[in-house]
N, C-alpha and C positions, 0 to 999 in steps of 0.2 A: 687768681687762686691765692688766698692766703697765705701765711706762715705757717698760721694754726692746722690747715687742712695739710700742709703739707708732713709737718710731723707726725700727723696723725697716719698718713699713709705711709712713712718711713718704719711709725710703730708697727702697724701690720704687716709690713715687709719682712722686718726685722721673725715678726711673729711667726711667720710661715716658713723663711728661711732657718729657726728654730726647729721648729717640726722637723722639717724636709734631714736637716744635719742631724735629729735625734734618731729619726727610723731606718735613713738612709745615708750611713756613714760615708757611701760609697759616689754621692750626688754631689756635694760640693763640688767635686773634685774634678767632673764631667766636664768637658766642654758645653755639651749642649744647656747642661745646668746655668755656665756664665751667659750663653744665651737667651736666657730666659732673662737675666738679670740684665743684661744688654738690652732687651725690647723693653723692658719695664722702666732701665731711665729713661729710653727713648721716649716713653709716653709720659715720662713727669711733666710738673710743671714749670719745670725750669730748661725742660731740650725746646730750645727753639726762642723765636719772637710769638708773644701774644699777640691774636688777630681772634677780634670779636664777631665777623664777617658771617653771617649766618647760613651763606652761601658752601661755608667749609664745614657744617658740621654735619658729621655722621648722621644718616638716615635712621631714626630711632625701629626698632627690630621688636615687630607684639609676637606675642607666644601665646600660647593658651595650656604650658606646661601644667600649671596647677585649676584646672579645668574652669576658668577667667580669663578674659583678654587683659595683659595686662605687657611693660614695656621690659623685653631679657632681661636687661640691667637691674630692675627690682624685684626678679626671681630669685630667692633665697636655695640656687639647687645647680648642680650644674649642668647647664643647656644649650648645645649648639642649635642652629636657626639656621637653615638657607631657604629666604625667597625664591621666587621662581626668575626673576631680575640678575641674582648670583649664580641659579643654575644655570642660566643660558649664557653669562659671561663666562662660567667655569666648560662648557661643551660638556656638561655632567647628565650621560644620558640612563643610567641607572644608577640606584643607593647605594655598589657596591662599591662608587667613587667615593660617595663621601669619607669612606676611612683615611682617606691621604691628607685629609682636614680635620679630621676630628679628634683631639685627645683620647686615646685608653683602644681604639675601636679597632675592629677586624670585621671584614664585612666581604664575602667571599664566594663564589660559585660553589658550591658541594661537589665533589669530585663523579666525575663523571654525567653529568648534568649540566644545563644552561640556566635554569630558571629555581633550582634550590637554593636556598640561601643558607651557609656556614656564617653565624653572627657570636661575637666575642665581645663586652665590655667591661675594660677592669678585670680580664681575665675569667670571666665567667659567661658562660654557652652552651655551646651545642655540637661538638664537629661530626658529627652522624646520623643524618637523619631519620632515627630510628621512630617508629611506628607509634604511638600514644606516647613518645618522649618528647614534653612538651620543651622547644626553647629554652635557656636561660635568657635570653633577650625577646623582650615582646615586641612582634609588629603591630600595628593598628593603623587602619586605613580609615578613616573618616569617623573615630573611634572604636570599629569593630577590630577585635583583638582576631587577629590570623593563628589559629591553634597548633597547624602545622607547617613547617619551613617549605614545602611542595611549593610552589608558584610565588614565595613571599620575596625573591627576587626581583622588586618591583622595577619596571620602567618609569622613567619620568619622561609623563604627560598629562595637561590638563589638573595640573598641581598649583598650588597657593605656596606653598612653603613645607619642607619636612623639618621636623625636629626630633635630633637626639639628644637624650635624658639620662645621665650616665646616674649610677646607681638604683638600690631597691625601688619599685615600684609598686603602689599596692594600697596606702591608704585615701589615694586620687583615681585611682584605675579598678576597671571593672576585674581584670585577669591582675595575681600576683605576679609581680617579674624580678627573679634575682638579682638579675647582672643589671638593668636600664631597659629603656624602651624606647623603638623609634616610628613617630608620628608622621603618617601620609597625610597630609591633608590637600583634599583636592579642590579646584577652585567652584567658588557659588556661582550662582548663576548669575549674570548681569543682568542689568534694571533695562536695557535697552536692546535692540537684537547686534550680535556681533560673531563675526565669525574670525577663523584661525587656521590658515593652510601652510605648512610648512613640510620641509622637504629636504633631507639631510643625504646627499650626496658625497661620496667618499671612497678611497682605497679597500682595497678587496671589491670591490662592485658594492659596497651599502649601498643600498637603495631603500631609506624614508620617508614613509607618507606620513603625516599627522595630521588630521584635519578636524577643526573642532568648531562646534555653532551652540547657541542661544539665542532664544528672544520669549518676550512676556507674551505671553494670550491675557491680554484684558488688563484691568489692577492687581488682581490676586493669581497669576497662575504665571509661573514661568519653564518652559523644556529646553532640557540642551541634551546635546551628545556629543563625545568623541570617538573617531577611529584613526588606529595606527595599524600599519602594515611596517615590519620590520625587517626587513631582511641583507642579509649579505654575504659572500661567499665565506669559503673558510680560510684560516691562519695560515693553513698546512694542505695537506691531503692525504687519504689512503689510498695508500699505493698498492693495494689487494685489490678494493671494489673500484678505485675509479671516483669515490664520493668527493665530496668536497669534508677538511675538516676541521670542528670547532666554526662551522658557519653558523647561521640564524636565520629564523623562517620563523615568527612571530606573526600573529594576528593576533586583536584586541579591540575591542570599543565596550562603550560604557554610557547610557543613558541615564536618565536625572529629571526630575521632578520636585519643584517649589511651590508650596500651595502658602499664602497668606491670608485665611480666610480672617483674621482681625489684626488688630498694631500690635494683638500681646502674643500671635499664635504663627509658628513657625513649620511648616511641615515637610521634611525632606523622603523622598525616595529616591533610590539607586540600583541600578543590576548592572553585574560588569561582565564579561566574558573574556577568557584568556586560551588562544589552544597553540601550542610549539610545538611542530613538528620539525626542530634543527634535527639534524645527522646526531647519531651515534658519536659522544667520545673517549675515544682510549688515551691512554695513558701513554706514555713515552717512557722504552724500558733502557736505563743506563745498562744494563749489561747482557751480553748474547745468550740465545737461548740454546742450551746444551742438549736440547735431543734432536730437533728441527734444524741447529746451525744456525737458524738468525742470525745476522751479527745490530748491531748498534746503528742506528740509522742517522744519519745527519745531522736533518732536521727535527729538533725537540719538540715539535708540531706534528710532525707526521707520525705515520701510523701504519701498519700492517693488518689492523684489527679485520678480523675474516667474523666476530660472532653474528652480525645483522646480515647476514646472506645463509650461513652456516644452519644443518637443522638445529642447531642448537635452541636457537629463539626462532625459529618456523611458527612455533605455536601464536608468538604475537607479533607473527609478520614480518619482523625485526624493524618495529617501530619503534622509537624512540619520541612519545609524543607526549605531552600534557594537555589536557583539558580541566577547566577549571572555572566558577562560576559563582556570584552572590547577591544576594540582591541584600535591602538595606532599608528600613523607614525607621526616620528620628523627629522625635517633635520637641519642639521648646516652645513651651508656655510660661510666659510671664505671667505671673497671678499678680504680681501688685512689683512697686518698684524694687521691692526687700526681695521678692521669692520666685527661683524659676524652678519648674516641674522639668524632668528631660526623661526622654523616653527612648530608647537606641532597640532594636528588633533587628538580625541580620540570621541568616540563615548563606552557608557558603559550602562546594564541593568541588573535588578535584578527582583528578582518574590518572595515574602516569602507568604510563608503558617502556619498559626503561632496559634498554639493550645495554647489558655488565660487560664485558671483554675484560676480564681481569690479567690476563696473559697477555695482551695486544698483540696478539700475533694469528695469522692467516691461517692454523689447528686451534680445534675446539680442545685445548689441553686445560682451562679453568676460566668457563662461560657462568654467564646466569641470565635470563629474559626474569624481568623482576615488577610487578603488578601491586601499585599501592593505589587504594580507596580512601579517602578520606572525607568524613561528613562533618558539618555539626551549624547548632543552632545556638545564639545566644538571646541574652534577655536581658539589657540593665534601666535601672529605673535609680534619676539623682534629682534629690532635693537640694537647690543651690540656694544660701542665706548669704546674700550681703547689706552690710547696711556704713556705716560710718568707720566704724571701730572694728566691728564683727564678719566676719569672709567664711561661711560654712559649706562645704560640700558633703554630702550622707547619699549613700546609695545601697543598693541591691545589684545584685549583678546573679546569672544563673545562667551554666552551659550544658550544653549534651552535645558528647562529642564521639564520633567513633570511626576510628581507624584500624586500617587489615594490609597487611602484606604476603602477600604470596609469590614465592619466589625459587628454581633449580638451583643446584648447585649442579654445572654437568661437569664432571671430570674425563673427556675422550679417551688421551693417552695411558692415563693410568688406569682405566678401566679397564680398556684392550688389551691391556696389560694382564690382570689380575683377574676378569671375568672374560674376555672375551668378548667385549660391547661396554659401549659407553656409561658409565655410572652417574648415576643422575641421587641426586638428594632435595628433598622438598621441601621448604618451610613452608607452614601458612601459621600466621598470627594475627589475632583481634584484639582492640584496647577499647575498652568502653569506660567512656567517663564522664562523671556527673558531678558537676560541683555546683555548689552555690557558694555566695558570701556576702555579707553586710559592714559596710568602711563607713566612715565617717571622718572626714579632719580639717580642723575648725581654725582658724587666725586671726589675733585677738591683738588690736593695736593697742601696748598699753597706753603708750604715749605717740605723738609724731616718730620721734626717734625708733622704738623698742616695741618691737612685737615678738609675739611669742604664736608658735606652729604646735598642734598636739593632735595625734591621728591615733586612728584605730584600728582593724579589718582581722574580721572571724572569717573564716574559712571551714568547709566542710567538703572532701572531694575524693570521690568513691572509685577505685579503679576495676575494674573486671576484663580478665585474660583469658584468652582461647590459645591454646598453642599444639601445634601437629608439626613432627616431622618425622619423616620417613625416608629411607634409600630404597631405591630401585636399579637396576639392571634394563637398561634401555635407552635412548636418547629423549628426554621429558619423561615427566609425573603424568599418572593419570590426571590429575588438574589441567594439566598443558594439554592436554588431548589425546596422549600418550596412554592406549586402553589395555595395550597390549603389554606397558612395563611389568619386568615380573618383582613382586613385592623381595626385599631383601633384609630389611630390619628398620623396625618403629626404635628413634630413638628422642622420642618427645612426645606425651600424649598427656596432655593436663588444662585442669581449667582452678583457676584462682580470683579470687576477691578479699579486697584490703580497703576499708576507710579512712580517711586521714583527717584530725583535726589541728589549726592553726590559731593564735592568736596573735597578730602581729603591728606592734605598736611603731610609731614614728613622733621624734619630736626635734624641733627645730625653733631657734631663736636667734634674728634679724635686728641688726641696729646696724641703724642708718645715721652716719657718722655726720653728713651732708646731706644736700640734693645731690650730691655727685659719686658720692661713694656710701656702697654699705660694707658691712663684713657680716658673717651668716658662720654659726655653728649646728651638726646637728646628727642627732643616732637615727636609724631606719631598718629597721629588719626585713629580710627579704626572706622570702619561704617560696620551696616548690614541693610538691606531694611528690610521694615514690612511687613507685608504678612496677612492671615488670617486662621481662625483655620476650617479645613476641617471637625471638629468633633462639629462646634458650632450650638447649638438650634437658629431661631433667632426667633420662635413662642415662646420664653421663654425670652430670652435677645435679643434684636432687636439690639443693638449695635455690634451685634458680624460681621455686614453685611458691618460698618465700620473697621474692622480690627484694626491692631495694626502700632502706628508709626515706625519708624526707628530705632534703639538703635545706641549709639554711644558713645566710647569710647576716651578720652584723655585722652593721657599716657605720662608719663615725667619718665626719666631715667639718672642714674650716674652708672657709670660702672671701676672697673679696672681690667684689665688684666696684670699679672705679671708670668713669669719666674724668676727659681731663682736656686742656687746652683750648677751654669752653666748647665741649662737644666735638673736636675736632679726635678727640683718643678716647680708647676704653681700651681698659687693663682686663681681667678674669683669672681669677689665682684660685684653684682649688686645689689642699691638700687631704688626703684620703688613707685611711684604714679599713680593711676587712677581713673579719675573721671568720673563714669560710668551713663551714662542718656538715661530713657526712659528702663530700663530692660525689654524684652521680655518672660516672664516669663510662659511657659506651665503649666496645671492642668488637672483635671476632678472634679467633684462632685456629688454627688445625685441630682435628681430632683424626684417632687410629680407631675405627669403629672396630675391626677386623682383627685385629693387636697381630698385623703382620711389619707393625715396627712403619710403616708408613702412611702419614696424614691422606685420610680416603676423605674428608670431609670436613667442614668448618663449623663452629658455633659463633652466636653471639656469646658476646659479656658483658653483666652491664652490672657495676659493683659500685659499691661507697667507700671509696677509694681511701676515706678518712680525713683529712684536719688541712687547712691551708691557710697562710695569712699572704693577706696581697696588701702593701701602700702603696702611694705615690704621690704625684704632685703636678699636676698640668694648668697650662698655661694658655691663654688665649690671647691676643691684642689685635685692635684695628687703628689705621693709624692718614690722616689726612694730611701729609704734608704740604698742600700747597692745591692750586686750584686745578690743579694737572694729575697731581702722582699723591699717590697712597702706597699703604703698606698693610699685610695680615699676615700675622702669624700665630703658630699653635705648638706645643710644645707638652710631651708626658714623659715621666722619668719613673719607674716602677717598679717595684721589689715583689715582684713573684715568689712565693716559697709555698711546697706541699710539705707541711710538716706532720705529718703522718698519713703512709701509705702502705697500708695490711695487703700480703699476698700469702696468702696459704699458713698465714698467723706471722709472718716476718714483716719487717718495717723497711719498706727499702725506700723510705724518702729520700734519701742522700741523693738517687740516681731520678726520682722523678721530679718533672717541672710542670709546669704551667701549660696547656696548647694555648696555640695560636696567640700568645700573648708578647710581642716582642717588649722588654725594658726599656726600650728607648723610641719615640717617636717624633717627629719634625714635619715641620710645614711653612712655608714660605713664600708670598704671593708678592709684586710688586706691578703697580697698575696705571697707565699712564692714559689720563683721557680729554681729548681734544677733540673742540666743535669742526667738523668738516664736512661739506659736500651738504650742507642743511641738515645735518645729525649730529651726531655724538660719534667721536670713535674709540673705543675701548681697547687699550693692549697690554692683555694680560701675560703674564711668564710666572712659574709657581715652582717650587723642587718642593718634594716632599720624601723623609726617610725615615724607611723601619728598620731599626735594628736585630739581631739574629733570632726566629721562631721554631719553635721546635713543633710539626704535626703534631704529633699523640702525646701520651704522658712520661717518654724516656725521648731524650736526644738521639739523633741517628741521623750522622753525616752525608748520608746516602741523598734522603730525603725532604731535610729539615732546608728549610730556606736561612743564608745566607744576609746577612744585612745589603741593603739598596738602596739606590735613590732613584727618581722618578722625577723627571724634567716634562713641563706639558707649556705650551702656548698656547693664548686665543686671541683673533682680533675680531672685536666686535662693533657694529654699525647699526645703530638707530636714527630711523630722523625724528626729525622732532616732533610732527604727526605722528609718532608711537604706530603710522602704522608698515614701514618695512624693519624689515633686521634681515640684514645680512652677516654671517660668521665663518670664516677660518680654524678650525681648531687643529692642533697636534698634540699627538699624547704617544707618554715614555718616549721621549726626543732621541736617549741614549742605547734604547731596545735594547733593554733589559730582557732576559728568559728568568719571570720569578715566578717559581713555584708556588701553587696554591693549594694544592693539596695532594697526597698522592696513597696509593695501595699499596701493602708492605707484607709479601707473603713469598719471599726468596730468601734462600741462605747468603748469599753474596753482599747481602745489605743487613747483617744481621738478624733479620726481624724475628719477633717473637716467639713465627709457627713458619713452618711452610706448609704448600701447596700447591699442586701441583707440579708435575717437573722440568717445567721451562722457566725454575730462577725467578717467581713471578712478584717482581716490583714495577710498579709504574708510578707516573710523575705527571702533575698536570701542569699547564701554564698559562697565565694571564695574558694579554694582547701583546703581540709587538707594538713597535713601531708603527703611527697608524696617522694621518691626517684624513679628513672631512669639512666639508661645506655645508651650511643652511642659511637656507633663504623662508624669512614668515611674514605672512602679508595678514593683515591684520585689517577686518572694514567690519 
């Protein structure tokens, strides 16, 4: 490496630590800040002895982020990668892992659920899986964009590599995405026949089937399929019914079809099937319940939760299940070397049956049995131009989508109370939505060095709302089955439609300083359509019948990319601004229907909260020191701020924050691999830390997670036939209790309303302490 090249990377340094000290007074000053500057000498080119040894260079990492196979390193954007190679050395058995690695990210179970996904990037999401409330993070699974978080908890299996994509998304992707997007991509089928059984044995009784095949029929025709059985006991248990809980009862498989009927014509289909029927889970109440006595239970696992036996949810059995389903045909046609046609077709549906115990306690004092639908079909068509100079992608994209939730509010004790039988409240809401749009963004080498990024995408997306709610006097709604409820007062009875148009530009400009280093400037707008809340009163707030505007995102970014050490290091430096308007911000609350001075019922909320600016600055590096041991690490430093937050015409930004978004993030892997036993053996050790998160959009001690660290182990065994692996893994070494999300409807914890009168807060928590084995045999 140069003199030349090395100042030029100290200029960029320099550059970034400029930004970083202009936006974020507060960054310099960080430790973890100096650790960021600590990995980045470590990867110049002056840490260490030069060794040209081609044996030590990093395994080059393709992406297909800007819809081209093309190598990380000369993606102008920023984008994590893990092969399927790094998940199995990480024991990374769903996407929810990868936020312990990923800059900006939160990637989380939905409270009360196994397979909803709560996703955050750079502060921008979703923490409520509310009804035609589409993501601020887009999933896509082999390109089809997943509309709703219902089942987008993905497992990994039968995967090529995922990729996240922090920031807007939109003039490369068929669906806009505010926050980033993150990419399933599942593996093609092999040219030869090959199967895959593996079997992941571990604490709590996990008991993993995976089992996966291919092979060609003829030259042109290739099937494959996978199926997984997942199952394991639970964390905790409840100590009411006897269940097991926070266990897992997963099935899935997924067939496939490759037709090549010429060299230029590609033809894929796919249908996947997903159905969980885990247990019921409740929440963990810090504090006793004052009409029942409860007191505080031990274990932050266990549970009292009595709603999945109780008439409460009789009506649906007290199942707590998902089913869920898609199928998929894409075709790539090369029409000549310059130009592919690409054609994507998925149609997907899901059905949850979803046992609420918001009380978690053994009385139906505040139940809900809660039934979400959701459909939808998409359509996109992409005209791909490359030639020398010129890289054009242009497409169409068109979805129909519609989603319905119907759902009790059963209040027991307070019923008994005040009517004499249980009070029951009904929601049902429909979101029907049609959008289309036309993107185009084209990359234009001026020279070797200097290219230039310029993109486009119209948006047209139409929402249409059904909404009904009702109280009744009885245990269930007559929807539940409940014929006999006597009607008590309609308080929601409307139907609304609102079209939205977008126009949203991106441009970016890439110079390539060397072969080894580029630097990347560039603005992106991110846009999502409003919609309206299928849970709101409007006999109580009549506004709710106007909906919510648009939210929209501008983003500005500086980026470097650098190799170093002749391919043995890569740096990743990206600093970020966003100025975030109109936030879309979900809730609920108590209402007093009765106005006897006590919350008999809850609404949704779902407001534009007003003005937010988010920067930061995160850090990537891989690092090969020696023919044995490497190094990776990742690093975010972030300045969250909601700078205008309207509640009843007041500004109470001062008190509100960011969800889910911690300031500080960490990541830390060190990896020692030596040939043994006629294999490879791999031992990995990793810490990863999030600093302090706040649930909703006000702090509250009760609830809010605490900063943590997370210690996990793996030792990993390949032979050299590639066809055994045998694995070890442990994860949270230190068993941690970190909260991931929780329900906040008690006086004792502040919260906003209450509800019911058993104090009702609850608290969810991620895994303990956990070790597992796999064994994959591979012919």
């Amino acid at each position: 490496m140069t003199l030349r090249s090395n100042s030029h990377r100290l200029r960029v340094l320099s550059l970034a630590t400029s930004c970083a000290s202009k936006s974020f007074p507060s960054i310099p000053r960080s430790p973890l800040f100096l650790s960021l500057i600590g990995l980045t000498a470590l990867t110049s080119p002056g840490a260490g002895a030069q060794n040209t040894d081609s044996s030590l260079m990093l395994e080059e990492v393709t992406v297909t982020a800007r819809r081209r196979s093309e190598s990380l390193q000369d993606v102008p954007i920023a984008v994590t990668a893990f092969s399927a190679e790094k998940l199995d050395n990480f024991g990374i058995l769903n996407i929810s892992e990868l936020a312990e690695q990923v800059p900006s990210v939160t990637l989380e179970p939905t409270r009360a659920t196994n397979t909803t996904l709560t996703a955050f990037i750079r502060g921008i999401g979703q923490q409520d899986p509310l009804v035609g409330f589409e993501p601020g993070v887009a999933i896509y699974l082999d390109d089809v964009y997943l509309a709703r978080p219902q089942g987008a908890l993905l497992d990994i299996y039968d995967v090529e590599r995922v990729e996240v994509l922090r920031g807007p998304q939109g003039t490369l992707y068929g669906r806009n995405a505010v926050g980033g997007a993150i990419k399933y991509v599942t593996r093609r089928l092999a040219e030869e026949t090959e199967v895959r059984v593996r079997a992941n044995i571990g604490q709590f009784n996990q008991r993993d089937l995976i089992a996966t095949a291919s092979t060609p029929i003829g030259d042109k025709v290739r099937i494959g399929g996978t199926v997984a059985s997942l199952n394991r006991d639970g964390y905790g248990d409840n100590l009411f019914t006897g269940a097991e809980h926070y266990n897992r009862d997963l099935f899935a498989y997924r067939i496939s079809a490759e037709f090549l009927p010429t060299d230029s014509l590609l033809i894929r289909i796919a249908y996947d099937d997903l159905e969980d029927k885990s247990n019921p889970v409740a929440g963990f109440r810090p504090f006793p319940a004052p009409v029942s006595g409860d007191s505080v239970l031990n274990d932050v696992r266990d549970t009292t939760a009595g709603a999945a036996v109780n008439p409460t949810t009789a009506a649906i059995g007290g199942r707590n299940e998902l089913e869920g389903d898609g199928w998929m045909v894409s075709l790539d046609w090369n029409i000549n070397d310059a130009i592919t046609l690409r054609s994507i077709t998925a149609q997907r549906e899901d059905f949850t049956e979803n046992v609420i115990d918001f009380d978690g306690l053994a009385i139906d004092d505040f139940d809900a049995p809660v039934v979400y639908d959701n459909e939808q079909f998409s359509q996109e068509f992409q005209l791909l131009y490359n030639s020398e100079r010129l890289n054009v992608v242009s497409g169409f994209y068109y979805l129909d989508a519609e989603a319905s939730n119907d759902f009790d509010v059963i209040l027991g004790q307070l019923g008994r109370i005040a009517f004499g039988d249980v009070l029951t409240s009904y929601t049902g809401g429909q979101i029907e939505t049609e959008a289309w749009s036309v993107f185009a963004d084209a990359t234009y080498d001026i020279t070797d060095q200097l290219s230039v990024s310029v993109g486009l995408r119209y948006t047209e997306d139409e929402r249409d709302a059904q909404v009904f709610r009702g109280s009744f006097i009885g245990t269930g709604s007559p929807f539940f089955g409940n014929t006999s409820a006597i009607p008590l007062a309609v308080t929601s009875d409307y139907e609304a439609k609102k079209t939205f148009y977008d126009a949203s530009p991106r441009f970016n400009i890439n110079y390539r300083i060397n072969d080894d280093m580029n630097v990347y400037g560039g603005y992106s707008r991110g846009w999502k359509a409003g919609t309206f809340d299928p849970r709101g009163a409007n006999f109580v707030f009549d506004f709710v019948e106007q909906g919510v505007n648009e939210e929209v995102v501008d983003a500005f970014e500086l980026g470097f990319k650098g190799t170093w050490l002749d391919g043995r290091a890569i740096t990743n430096i990206a600093v970020f601004y966003s100025d975030y308007t109109d936030l879309q911000v979900p809730g609920s609350e108590g209402i007093d229907t009765d106005g006897d001075g006590v919350n008999d019922d809850f609404v949704g909320t779902l407001t534009n909260a007003g003005e937010a600016e988010i920067s930061g600055i995160e850090f990537e590096g891989s690092m090969r020191l020696s023919e044995h041991w490497s190094l990776q690490g990742s690093l975010s430093l972030l300045d969250p701020e909601i700078t205008e937050f309207l509640i009843a015409g007041t500004d109470v930004s001062d008190n509100a924050v960011i969800q889910n978004t911690p300031e500080e993030t960490a990541f830390l892997a060190v990896n020692y691999t030596v040939p043994v036993f006629g294999g490879d053996l791999s031992l990995t050790g990793s810490w990863s830390y999030r600093g302090d998160s706040s649930q909703f959009e006000f702090t509250n001690r009760v609830i809010d997670q605490e900063s943590f660290s997370l210690f996990n182990a793996s030792a990993v065994w390949v032979s050299n036939s590639d066809t055994w692996m045998i694995a070890v893994h442990g994860k949270n070494l230190s068993d941690e209790d970190v909260v991931t999300s929780a329900y906040c409807f008690g006086a004792s914890a502040s919260c906003p309303s209450a509800v019911g009168l058993e104090d009702n807060t609850t608290l969810f928590f991620g895994p303990p302490r956990t070790f597992f084995g796999t064994v994959e045999y591979r012919f």
